[in-house]
BADRENMAR-101123 format. One record per residue (C-alpha): residue number from 1; z, x, y. Coordinates in pm, whole numbers, plus 50000, padded with zeros to 5 digits. Layout:
 papa    up  east north
  NUM     Z     X     Y
...
//
This chain:
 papa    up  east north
    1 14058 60028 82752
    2 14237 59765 82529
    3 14072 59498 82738
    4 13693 59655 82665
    5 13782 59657 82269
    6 13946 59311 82288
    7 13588 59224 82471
    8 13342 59421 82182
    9 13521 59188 81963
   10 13484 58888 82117
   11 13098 58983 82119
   12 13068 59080 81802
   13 13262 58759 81686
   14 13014 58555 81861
   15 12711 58716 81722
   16 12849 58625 81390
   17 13013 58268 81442
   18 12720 58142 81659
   19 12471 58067 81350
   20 12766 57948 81142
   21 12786 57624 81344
   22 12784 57332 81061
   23 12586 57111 81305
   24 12211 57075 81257
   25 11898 56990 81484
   26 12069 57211 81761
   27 12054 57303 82098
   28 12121 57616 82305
   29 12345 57449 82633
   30 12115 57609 82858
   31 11850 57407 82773
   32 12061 57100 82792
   33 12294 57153 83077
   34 12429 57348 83382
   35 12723 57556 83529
   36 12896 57335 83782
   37 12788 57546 84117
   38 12495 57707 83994
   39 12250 57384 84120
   40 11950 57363 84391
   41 11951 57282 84735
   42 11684 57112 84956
   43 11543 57303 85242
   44 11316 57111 85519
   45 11193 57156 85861
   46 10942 57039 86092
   47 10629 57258 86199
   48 10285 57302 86325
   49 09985 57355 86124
   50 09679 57503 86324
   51 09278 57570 86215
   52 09191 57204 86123
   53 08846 57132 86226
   54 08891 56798 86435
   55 09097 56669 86186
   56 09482 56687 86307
   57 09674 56510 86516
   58 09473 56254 86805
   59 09837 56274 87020
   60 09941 56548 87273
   61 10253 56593 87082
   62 10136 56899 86882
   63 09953 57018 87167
   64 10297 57035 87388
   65 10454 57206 87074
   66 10189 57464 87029
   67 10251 57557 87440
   68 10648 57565 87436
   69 10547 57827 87158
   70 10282 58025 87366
   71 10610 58098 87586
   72 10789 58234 87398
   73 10482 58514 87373
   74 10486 58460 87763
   75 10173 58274 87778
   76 10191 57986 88013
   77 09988 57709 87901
   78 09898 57305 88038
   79 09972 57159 87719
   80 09697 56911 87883
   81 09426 57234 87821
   82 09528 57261 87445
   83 09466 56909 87380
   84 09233 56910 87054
   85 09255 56774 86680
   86 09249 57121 86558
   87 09642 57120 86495
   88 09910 56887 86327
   89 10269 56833 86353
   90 10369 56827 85982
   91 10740 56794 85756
   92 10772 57114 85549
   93 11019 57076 85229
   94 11116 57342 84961
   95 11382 57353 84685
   96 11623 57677 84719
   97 11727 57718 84300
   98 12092 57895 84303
   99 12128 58261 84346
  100 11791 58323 84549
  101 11843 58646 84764
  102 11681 58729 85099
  103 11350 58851 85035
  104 11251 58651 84746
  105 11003 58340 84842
  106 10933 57983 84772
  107 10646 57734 84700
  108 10701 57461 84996
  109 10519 57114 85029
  110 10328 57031 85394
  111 10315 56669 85482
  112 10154 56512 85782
  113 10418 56328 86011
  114 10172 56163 86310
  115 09806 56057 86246
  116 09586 56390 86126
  117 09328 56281 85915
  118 09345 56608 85706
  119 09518 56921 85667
  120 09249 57119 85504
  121 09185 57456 85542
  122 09465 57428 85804
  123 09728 57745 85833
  124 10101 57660 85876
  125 10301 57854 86173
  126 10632 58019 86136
  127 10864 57747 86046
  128 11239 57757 85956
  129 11360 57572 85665
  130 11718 57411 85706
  131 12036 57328 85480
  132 12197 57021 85458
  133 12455 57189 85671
  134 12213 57317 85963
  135 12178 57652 85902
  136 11838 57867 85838
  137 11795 57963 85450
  138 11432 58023 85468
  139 11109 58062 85731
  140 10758 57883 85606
  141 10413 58018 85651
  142 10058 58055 85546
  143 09745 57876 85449
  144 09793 57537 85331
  145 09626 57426 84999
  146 09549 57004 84936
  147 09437 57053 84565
  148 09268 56797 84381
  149 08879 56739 84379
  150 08600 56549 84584
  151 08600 56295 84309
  152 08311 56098 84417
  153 08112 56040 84116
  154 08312 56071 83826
  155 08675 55916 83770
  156 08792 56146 83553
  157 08846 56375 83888
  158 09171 56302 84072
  159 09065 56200 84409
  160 09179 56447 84721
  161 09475 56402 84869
  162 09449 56591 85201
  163 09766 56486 85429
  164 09975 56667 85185
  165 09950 56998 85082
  166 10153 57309 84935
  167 10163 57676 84978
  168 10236 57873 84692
  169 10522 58136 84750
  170 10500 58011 85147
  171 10898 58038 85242
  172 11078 58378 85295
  173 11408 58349 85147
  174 11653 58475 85469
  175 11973 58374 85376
  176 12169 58310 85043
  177 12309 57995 84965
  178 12669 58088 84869
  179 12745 57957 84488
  180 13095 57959 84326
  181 13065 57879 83962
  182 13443 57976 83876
  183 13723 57768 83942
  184 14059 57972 83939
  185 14037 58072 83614
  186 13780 57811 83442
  187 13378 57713 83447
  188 13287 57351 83412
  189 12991 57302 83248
  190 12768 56994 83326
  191 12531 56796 83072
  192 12174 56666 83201
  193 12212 56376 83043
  194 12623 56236 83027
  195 12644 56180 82653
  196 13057 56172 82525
  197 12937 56261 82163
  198 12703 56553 82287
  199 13012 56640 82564
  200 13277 56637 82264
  201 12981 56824 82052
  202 12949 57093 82292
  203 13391 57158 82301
  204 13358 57190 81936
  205 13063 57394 81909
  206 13244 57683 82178
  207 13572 57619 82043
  208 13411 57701 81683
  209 13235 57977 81799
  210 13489 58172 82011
  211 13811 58066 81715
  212 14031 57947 81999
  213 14047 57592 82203
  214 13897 57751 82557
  215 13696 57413 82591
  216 13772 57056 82664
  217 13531 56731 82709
  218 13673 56618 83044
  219 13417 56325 83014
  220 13055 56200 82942
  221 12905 56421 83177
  222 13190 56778 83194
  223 13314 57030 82981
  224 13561 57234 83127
  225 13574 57607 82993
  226 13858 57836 83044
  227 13758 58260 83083
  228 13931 58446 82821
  229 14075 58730 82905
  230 13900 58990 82814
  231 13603 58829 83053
  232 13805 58831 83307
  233 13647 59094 83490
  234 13289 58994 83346
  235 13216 58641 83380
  236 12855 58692 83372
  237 12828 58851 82979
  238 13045 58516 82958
  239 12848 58259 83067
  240 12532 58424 82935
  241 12714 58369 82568
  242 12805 58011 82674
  243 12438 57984 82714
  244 12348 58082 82374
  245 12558 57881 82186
  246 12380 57565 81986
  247 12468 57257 82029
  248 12379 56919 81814
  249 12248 56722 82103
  250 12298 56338 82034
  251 12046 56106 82267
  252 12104 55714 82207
  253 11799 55549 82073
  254 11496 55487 82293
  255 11178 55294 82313
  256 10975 55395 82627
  257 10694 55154 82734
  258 10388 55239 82971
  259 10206 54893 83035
  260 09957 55059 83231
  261 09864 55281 82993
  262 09912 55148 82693
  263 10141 55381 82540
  264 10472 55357 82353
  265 10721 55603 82278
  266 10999 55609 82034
  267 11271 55770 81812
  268 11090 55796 81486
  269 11433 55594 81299
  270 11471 55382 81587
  271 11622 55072 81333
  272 11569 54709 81395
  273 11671 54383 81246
  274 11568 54107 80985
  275 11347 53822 81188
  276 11072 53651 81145
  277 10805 53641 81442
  278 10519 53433 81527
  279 10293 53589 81787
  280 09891 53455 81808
  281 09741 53523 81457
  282 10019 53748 81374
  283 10357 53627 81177
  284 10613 53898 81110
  285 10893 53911 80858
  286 11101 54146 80841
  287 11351 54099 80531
  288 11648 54288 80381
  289 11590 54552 80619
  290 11249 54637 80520
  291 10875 54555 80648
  292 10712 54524 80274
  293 10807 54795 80113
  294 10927 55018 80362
  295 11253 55081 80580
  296 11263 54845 80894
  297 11194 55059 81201
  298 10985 55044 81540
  299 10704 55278 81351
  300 10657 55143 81055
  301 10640 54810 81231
  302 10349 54973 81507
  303 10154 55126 81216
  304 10155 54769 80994
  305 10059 54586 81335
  306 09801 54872 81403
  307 09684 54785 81041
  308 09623 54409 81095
  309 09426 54468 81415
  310 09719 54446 81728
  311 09589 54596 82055
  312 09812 54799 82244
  313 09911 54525 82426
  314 10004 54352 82177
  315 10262 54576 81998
  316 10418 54578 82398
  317 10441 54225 82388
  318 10605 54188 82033
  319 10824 54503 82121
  320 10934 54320 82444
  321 11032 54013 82273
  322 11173 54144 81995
  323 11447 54329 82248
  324 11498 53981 82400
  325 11556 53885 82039
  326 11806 54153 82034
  327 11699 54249 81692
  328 11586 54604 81848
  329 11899 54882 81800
  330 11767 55089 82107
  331 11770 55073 82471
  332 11457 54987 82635
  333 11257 55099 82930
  334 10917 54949 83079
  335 10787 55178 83339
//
């Protein structure tokens, strides 16, 4: 009984303390990170996809496959008398996301393995779906869908794709993947991105909100959690407070570059240094920390190079070399 008060309070605590956090620009953990255990698995398995219209496999390796499974309906067949294009061998793959009972069912992806030209309009047989550690978590089936359009005379359409397909909601769930999110006594929470200041944020922030030191930054990446007691025996209305709590999430400064499509993104106070560029028609300066009469950052610079006429490519190329330059306080990536 004492244990079931001590546990009101701690709820009623929380609802309180969890909007007091001093912190702004914040960030529920769940959206930001994970339980250590609670993570998905990859399922895959090979199988046979039937009802292509001349447009599978030109081998007799499917063939063979689809008469080893006539027996087991105790039809003997000469895999020599199936011989056809009409079927494929293919790779099925699905993701398994943690606590997924028997029963429930999964979108899985159809590849061609051998030569089919096309799996279109094709039906996928019974396949099971295997764990990394060879046992059956799921069985595959049902019409196979290749998406996309018959983009032949406009190139806004996204051209066909037909040796790869998916089927929604194609895998029956048959076994649970067995998850273990507690260790002894403590959870271990894990960030998406390893950050130390969001990983020390995110101690402080549960610490703050619970008004005892359960949490500790192990590292960049871990925050190890012990249960209170009066969770003990309810570590789920635990972790779904965890969850709640808000977080000031601290990313390191970025500038993202597309080349092929032009596009930059960036932090909008991503800071950079005095220099003075030369680039074509275009001469830079950038003085005392400002571009005329504003503060010296990556937009500021992009909208006074926009105004003077640079082309995409050119803001990438004076972006580029100004992070040679090392005058750019941000990490760069060119993808």
């Amino acid at each position: 009984m004492m244990r079931m008060v001590r546990k009101a309070i701690v709820v009623m605590l929380f609802l309180v303390l969890i909007s007091t956090i001093s912190f702004s620009a914040t960030v529920r953990i769940k959206d930001f990170a994970k339980f250590r255990g609670a993570r998905d698995n990859q399922l895959f398995g090979i199988g046979l996809v039937v009802g292509l219209n001349g447009t599978g496999d030109s081998g007799t390796l499917s063939s063979s496959l689809l008469a080893n499974m006539m027996k087991n309906f105790g039809i003997a067949v000469n895999p020599n008398d199936l011989k056809s294009r009409n079927a494929a061998l293919v790779m099925v793959i699905a993701d398994i996301p943690p606590f997924y009972k028997p029963g429930m069912r999964l979108d899985v992806v159809v590849a061609s393995i051998n030569d089919a030209k096309s799996l279109r309009n094709g039906v996928l047989l019974q396949t099971p779906l295997y764990g990394a550690d060879g046992n059956i978590y799921a069985v595959a089936q049902g019409p196979i869908s290749v998406g996309g359009e018959d983009a032949k005379g406009s190139a806004s359409l996204q051209k066909r794709f037909t040796v790869v397909g998916y089927i929604p909601n194609g895998a029956l769930v048959e076994r649970e993947i067995p998850m273990n999110i507690v260790d002894g006594n403590t959870i271990t929470i894990l960030l998406d991105k390893p950050d130390f200041t969001t990983a020390a944020r995110t101690a402080t922030a549960i610490n703050t909100t619970f008004k005892t030191n359960i949490a500790k930054a192990i590292d960049g990446a871990s925050v190890r959690v012990t249960v209170p007691n009066a969770f003990a025996d309810d570590v789920i209305a635990f972790l779904a407070l965890l969850e709640e709590i808000e977080v000031p999430v601290d990313t390191p400064a970025q500038v993202v570059i597309n080349e092929r499509t032009g596009t930059v993104v960036f932090g909008r106070d991503v800071k950079i240094a005095d220099f003075v560029l030369s680039y074509g028609n275009f001469v830079i300066v950038i003085s005392n920390g400002q571009i005329g009469d504003k503060q010296a950052t990556i937009g500021n610079l992009i909208t006074a190079l926009k105004s003077v006429g640079a082309t995409p490519q050119d803001i990438i190329a004076i972006i580029q070399e100004l992070h040679k330059a090392g005058v750019i306080y941000a990490q760069l990536r060119i993808m």
